[in-house]
C-alpha positions in Angstrom: 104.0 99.4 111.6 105.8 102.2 110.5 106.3 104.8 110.4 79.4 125.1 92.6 76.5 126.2 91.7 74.5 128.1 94.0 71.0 127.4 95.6 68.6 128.6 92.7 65.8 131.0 93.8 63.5 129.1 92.4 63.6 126.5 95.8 62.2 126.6 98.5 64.4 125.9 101.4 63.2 124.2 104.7 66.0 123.5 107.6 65.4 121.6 109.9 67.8 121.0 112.6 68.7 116.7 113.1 71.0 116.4 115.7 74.0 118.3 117.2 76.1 117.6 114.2 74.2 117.0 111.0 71.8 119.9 109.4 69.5 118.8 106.5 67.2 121.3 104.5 64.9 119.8 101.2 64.8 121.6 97.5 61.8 120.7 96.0 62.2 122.0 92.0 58.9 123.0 90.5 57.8 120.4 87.9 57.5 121.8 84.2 60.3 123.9 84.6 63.6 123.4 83.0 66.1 121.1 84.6 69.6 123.0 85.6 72.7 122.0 83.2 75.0 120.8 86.2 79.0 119.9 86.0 80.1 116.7 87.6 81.6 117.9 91.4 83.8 114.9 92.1 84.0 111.4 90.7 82.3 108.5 90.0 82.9 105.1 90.8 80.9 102.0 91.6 80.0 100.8 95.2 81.7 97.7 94.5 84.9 99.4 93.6 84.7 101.6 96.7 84.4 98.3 98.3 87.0 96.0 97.0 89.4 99.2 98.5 89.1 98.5 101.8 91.1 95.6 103.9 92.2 95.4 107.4 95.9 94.3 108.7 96.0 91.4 110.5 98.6 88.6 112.5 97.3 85.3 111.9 100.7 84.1 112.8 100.6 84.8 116.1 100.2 82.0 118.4 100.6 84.5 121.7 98.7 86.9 121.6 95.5 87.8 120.5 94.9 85.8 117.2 96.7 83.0 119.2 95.1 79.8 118.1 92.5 78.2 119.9 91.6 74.0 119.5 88.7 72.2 119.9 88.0 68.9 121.2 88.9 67.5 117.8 91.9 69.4 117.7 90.9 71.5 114.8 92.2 75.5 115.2 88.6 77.2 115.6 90.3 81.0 116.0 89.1 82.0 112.7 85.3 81.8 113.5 85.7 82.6 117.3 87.6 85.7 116.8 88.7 86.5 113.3 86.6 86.0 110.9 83.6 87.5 113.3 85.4 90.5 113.4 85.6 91.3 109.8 82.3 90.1 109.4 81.5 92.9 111.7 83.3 95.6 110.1 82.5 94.5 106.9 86.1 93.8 105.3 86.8 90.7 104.0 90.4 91.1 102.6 93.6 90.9 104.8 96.8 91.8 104.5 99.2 89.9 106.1 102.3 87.6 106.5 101.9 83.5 105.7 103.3 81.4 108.7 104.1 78.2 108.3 104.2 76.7 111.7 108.3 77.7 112.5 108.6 78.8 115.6 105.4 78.3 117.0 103.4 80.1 114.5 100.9 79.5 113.1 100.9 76.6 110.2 99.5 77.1 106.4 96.7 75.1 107.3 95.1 77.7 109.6 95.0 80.4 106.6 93.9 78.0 104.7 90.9 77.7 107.2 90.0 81.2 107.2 90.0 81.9 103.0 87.6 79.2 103.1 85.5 81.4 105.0 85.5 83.5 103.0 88.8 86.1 103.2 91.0 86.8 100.6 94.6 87.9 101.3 97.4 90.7 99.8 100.4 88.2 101.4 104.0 89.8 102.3 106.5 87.4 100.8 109.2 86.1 103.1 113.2 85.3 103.0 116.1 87.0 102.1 117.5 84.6 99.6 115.8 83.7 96.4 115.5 80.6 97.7 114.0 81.3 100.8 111.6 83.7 98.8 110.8 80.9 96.4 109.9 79.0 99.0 108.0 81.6 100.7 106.1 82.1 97.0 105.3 78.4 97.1 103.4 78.1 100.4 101.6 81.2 98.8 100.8 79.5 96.1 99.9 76.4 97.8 97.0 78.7 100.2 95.9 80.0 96.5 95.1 76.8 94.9 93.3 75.6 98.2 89.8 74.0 97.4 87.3 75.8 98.3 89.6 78.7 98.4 90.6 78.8 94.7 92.0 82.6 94.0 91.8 83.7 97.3 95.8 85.6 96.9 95.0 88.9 95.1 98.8 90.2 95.2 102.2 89.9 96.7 104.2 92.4 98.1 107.5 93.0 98.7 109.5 93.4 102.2 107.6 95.3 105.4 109.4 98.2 106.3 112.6 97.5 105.6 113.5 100.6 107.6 112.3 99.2 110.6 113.4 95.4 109.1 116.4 95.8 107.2 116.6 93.6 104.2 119.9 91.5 103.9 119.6 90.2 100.7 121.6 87.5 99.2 124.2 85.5 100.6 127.5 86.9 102.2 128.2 89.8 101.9 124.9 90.6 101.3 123.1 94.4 100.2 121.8 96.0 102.5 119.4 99.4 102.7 117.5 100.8 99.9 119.5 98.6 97.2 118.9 95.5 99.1 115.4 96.2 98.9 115.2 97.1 95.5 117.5 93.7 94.4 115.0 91.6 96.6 112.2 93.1 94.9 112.9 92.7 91.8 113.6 88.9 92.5 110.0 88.8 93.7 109.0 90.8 90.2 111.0 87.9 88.4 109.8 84.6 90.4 106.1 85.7 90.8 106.1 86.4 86.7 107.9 83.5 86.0 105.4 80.9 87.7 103.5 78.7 86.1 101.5 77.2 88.7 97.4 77.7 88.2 95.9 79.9 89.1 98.5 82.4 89.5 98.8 85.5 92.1 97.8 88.1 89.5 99.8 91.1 91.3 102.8 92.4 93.1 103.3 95.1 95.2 106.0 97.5 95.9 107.9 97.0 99.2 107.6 99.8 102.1 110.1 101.6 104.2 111.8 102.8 101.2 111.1 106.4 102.0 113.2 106.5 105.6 116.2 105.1 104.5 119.7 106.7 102.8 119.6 106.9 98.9 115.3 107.2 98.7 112.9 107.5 97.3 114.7 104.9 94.9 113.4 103.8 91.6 109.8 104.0 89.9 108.3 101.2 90.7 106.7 100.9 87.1 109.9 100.5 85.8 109.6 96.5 86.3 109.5 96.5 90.0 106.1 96.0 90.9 102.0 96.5 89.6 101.4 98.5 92.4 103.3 101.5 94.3 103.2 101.0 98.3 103.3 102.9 101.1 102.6 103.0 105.5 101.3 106.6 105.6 100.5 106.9 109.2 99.3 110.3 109.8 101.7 112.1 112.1 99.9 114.1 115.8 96.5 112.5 115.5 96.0 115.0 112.4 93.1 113.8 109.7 94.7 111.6 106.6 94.7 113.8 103.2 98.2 115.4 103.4 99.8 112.2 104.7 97.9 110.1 102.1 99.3 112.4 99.1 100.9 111.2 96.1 103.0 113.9 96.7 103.7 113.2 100.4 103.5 109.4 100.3 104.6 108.3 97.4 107.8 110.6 96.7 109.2 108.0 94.0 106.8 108.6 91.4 105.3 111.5 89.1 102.9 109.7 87.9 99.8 110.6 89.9 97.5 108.2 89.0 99.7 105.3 88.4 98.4 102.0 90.6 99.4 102.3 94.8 98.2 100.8 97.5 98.6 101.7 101.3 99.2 98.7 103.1 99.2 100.2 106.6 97.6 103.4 107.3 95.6 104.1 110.9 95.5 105.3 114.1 95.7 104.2 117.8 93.4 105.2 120.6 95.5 103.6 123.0 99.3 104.9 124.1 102.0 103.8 122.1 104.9 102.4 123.9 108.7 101.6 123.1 111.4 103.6 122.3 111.1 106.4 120.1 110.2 107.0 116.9 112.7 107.9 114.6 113.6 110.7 116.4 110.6 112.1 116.5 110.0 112.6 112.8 107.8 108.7 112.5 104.2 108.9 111.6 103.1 107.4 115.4 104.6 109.4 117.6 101.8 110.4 120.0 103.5 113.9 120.8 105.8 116.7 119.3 109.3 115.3 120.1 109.1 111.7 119.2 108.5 110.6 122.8 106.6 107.2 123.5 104.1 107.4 127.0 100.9 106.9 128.5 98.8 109.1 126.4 96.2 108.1 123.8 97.3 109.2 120.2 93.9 110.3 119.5 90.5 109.0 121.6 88.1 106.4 120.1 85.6 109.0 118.8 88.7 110.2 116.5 90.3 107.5 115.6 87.0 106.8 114.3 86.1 109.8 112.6 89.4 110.1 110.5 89.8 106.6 109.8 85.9 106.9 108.1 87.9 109.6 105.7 91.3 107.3 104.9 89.2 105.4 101.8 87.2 108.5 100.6 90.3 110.6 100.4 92.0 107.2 98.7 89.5 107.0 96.1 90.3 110.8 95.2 93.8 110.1 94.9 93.6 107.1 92.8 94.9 104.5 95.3 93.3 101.1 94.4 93.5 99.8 97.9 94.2 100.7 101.7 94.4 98.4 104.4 93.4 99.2 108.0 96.0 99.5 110.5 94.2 96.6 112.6 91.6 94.3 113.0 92.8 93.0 116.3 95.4 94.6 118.6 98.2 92.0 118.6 98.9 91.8 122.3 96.0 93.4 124.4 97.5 95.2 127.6 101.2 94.1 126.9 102.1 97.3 126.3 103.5 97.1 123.0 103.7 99.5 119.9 100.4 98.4 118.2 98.6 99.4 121.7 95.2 101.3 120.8 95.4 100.2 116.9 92.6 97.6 117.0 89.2 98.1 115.9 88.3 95.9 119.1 88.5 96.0 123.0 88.6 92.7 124.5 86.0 91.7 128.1 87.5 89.6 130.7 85.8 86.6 128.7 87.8 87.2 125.9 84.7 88.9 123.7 85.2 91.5 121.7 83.8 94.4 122.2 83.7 97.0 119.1 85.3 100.3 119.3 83.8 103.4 117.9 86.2 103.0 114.6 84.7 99.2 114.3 80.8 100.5 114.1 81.8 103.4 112.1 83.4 100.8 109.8 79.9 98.7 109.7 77.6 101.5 109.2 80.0 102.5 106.0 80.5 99.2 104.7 76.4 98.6 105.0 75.3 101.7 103.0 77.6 100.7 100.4 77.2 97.5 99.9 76.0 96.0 96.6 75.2 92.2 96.1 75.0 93.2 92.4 77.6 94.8 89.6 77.6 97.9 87.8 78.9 96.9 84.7 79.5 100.9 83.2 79.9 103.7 85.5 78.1 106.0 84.5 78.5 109.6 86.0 76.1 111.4 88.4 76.0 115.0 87.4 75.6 117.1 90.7 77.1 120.0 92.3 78.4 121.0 95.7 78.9 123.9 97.5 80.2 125.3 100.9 83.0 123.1 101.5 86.7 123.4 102.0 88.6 123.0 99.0 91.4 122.2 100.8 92.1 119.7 104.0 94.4 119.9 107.1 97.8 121.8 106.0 100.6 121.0 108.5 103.0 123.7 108.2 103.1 123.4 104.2 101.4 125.7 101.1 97.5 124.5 101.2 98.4 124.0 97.7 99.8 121.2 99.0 96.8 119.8 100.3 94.1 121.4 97.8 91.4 118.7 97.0 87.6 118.7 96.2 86.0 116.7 99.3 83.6 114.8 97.5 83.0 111.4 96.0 79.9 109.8 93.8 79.3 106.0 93.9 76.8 103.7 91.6 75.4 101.0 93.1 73.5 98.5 90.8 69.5 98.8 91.7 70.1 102.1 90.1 70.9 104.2 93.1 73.8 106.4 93.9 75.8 107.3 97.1 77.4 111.2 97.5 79.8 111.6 100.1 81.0 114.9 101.6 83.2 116.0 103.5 85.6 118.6 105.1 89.3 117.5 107.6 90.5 119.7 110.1 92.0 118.9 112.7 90.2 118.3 116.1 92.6 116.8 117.9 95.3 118.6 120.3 98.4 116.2 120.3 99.7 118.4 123.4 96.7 118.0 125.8 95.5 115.1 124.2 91.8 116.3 123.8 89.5 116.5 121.6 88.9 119.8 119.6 85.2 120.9 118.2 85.7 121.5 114.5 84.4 124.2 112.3 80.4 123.2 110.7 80.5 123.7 107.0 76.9 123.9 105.5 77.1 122.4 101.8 74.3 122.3 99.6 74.1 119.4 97.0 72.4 120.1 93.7 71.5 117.5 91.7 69.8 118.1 87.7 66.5 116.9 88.6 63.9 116.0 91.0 64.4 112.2 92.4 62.2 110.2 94.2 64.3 109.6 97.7 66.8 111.6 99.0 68.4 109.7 102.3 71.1 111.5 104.2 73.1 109.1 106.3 76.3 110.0 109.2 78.2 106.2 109.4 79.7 107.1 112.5 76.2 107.4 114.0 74.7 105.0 112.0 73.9 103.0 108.8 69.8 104.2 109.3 69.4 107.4 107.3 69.0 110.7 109.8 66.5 112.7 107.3 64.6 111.5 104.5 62.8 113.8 101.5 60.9 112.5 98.6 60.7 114.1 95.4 63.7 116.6 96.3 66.4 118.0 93.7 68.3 120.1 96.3 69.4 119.5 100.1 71.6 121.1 102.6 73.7 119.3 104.9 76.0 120.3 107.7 79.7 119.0 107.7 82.2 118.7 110.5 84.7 116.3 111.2 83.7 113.0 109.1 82.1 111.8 105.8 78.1 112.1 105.5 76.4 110.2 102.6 73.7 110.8 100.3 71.7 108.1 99.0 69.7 109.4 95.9 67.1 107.2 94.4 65.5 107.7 90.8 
């Protein structure tokens, strides 16, 4: 862990208050009468897309501490469908990211990941060693979980080193490089070996390694420039602020101009619980849960916004053209050991050992249930709609809001024909000094859509995946903003 169109005055508006938060009013369009010529508002992409964004971070090696293996009478290691695996099937996120363990040192062995991609999980695996031997053998054991039957494919990429800022890479043998050149001459070993493999099927993608950013001599090179498929980053958000300005191209990912060149995040979150150790990077790390750097006993945000902001991470992601972000955790490492990952998890833990889902784990499920889509869109093809009465910026800290100018909305196409709009607005609500929430400013945005369509479902995922207003036959809605993504399903 490291660091638009107005309303037309041809509709008729009826608002109707839902609940504290979320204000809904129907448009009904008067048939016969010509439909408006509308601009596209944000993007389109398909549900599955949206979908195949999302993993979670998880520590399968870990034999003490909360993924810590647990046998059965016939000696088989059963932590995968006690604890793991029910836990993503919660959330709704099937793809980990994650180290391979093989066993050394009490972790835990190959055969245990292999357990859990036959249930289903698919992986984005950190290679290991800092000789090419050691990596090659690190690549091997990948390759050896990715040819598992039953299991066949289940490695979509390979990245490079974790952090090496936290983990400084030694690469070679004596005198080895260190700092931002040993990670770039490690990485491009990996870029090399994983190329050069012939074994079937083989890991289609690398990644870029992290921690490159907060050492001497960075940003470093482009990784495009035969380094890696896809750029990488950890951007934490610093002082329980929401994501957009620390998810930036232009923020996070400082060693390349091209702005819609393939990234992914592979850490990005934020804890509800304190954050112990010593400090962070003196005080300038993205987890700090105060002003000057200083580890305590405070929460870096509460539950209700760690679950609010980490519902924005993927929408903002999809804006900027990030092809995947993975949830800084599943499972807290080490529950109550007071460690640095404290608060993280999406998961409190009973005496029994149950889990028990935080806020950000429901919030998770309701998103991942709307958009869900057992079928495949095969063309995207655009929804033309407008929106109006949001920010057109997010949460500037201490920079230009050019630096932070975005248009907070996102289209998906499902494949029965329907479509999902999410709005939005960030702010912050969070005050890192009194740790306390803060009540955020209500944008009303009206979404216009060309036509009349038969169902119009407004749904808040951190309430729940059961849509708050319904309205049949309606071209036109209003909808109140805060603090968190709402969706609208639109049905023909």
């Amino acid at each position: 862990m490291a660091l638009s169109m107005g309303e037309s005055c041809l509709e008729c508006l009826v608002m109707t208050w839902l609940n504290p938060v979320v204000l809904v009013s129907a448009a009904l369009v008067s048939i016969g009468l010509p439909a408006p010529v509308l601009a596209v508002t944000g993007p389109t992409m398909s549900a599955n897309q949206f979908n195949q964004m999302l993993m979670v971070d998880t520590h399968l090696g870990y034999t003490d501490g909360t993924y810590g293996l647990i046998k059965d009478a016939t000696g088989r290691y059963v932590r995968a469908d006690a604890y793991v695996k029910a836990a993503a099937d919660y959330v709704g996120i099937h793809i980990f990211r994650d180290g391979l363990t093989d066993g050394t040192a009490g972790s835990s062995p190959l055969s245990y990941y292999q357990t859990v991609a036959k249930s289903g999980i698919s992986f984005v695996l950190v290679a290991s060693g800092n000789t090419e031997a050691a990596l090659s053998k690190s690549l091997s054991q990948i390759d050896t979980l990715n040819s598992t039957p039953g299991a066949v494919g289940s490695v979509l990429a390979i990245e490079g080193a974790n952090e090496i800022n936290n983990a400084p890479v030694c690469w070679g043998p004596p005198p080895c490089i260190g700092g931002l050149a040993g990670g770039v001459a490690r990485q491009l070993t990996l870029q090399k070996l994983v190329r050069a493999s012939t074994r079937t099927p083989k890991v289609p993608r690398v990644v870029y390694f992290t921690g490159w950013d907060a050492v001497p001599g960075s940003p470093g090179p482009d990784p495009a420039s035969g380094y890696a498929d896809y750029n990488n980053q950890h951007p934490y958000p610093n002082f329980g602020q929401p994501p957009y300005f620390w998810l930036s191209r232009d923020v996070a990912l400082k060693n390349s101009t091209n702005k819609t060149a393939r990234a992914m995040f592979t850490e990005v979150g934020y804890a509800s619980g304190p954050l112990y150790g010593s400090k962070c990077n003196g005080g300038k790390g993205g987890v700090c849960w105060n002003n000057n750097g200083t580890w305590g006993t405070k929460p870096q945000v509460s539950e209700e916004v760690q679950a609010k902001f980490t519902l924005l991470i993927p929408f903002d992601a999809a804006l900027l053209r990030v092809d995947r972000i993975a949830f800084y955790e599943l499972l807290t490492g080490y529950k109550d050991k007071g460690v640095s990952d404290s608060g993280f998890g999406m998961f409190r833990y009973s005496a029994n050992g149950t889990l028990l889902p935080k806020p950000v784990a429901t919030a998770l499920r309701n998103l991942t249930t709307v958009t869900a889509d057992a079928g495949k869109v095969t063309t995207v093809t655009p929804l033309r709609y407008e929106v109006t009465g949001l920010p057109t910026h997010g949460y500037c800290p201490n920079v230009s809001v050019s630096k932070c100018t975005f248009n907070p909305t996102l289209a998906m196409q499902k494949s029965n024909g329907q479509y999902l709009i999410a709005v939005w607005a960030e702010q912050g609500i969070w005050n890192p000094d009194t740790h306390v929430a803060t009540q955020g400013v209500t944008y009303a945005a009206t979404v216009t859509l060309p036509q009349q369509y038969s169902k119009l479902e407004v749904i808040d995922p951190y309430v729940s995946a059961t849509p708050i207003a319904t309205y049949t036959y309606a071209a036109s809605l209003k909808v109140s903003v805060v603090d968190r993504p709402i969706l609208i399903r639109v049905t023909p």
